[in-house]
C-alpha positions as CSV (number, residue, x, y, z in Angstrom):
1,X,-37.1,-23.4,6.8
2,X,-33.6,-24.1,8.5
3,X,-33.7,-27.6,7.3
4,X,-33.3,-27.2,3.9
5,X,-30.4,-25.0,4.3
6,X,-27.7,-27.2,2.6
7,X,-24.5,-25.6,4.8
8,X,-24.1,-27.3,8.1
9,X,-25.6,-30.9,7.0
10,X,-23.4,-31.0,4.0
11,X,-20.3,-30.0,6.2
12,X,-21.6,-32.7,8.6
13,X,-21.8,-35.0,5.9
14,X,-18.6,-34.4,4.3
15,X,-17.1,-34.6,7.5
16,X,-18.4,-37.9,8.9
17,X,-17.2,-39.5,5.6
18,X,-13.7,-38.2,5.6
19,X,-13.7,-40.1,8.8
20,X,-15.6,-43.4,7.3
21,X,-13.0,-43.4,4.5
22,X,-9.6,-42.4,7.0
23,X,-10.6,-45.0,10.2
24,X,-12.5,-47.7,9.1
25,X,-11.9,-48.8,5.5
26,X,-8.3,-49.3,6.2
27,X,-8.7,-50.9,9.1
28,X,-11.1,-53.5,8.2
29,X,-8.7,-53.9,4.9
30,X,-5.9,-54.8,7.1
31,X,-7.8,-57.4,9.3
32,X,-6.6,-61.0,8.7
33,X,-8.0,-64.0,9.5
34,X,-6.3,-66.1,11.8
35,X,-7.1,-69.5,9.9
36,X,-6.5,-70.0,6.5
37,X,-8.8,-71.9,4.8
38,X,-7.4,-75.4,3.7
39,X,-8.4,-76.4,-0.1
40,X,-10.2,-79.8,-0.5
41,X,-9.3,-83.1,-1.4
42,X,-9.7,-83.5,-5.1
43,X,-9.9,-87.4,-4.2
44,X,-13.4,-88.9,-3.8
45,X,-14.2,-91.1,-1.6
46,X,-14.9,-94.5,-3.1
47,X,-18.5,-96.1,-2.0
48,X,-20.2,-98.9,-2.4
49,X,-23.7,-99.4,-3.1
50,X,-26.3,-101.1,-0.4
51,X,-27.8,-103.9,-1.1
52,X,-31.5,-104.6,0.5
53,X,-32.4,-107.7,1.8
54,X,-35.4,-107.7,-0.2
């Protein structure tokens, strides 16, 4: 049964992730977003309450 023969999926695999981990971690790592996010206002807003007509 040639697919239990561990040798050339386990180079295949081995392989593959050496690229994952060389490529694509460090360039999603390095991406930077081009807005920073602003903190909010620790004011609140002052509000009234509605009174109903009835």
């Amino acid at each position: 049964m040639p697919q239990l023969d561990p040798s050339p999926w386990f180079a295949l695999l081995v392989f593959s992730w050496l690229v994952f981990l060389t490529i694509a971690i460090p360039k999603t790592l390095n991406h930077e977003f081009p807005n920073e996010p602003t903190p909010l206002a620790t004011e609140t807003d002052k509000t009234s309450h509605w009174t109903w007509s009835w």
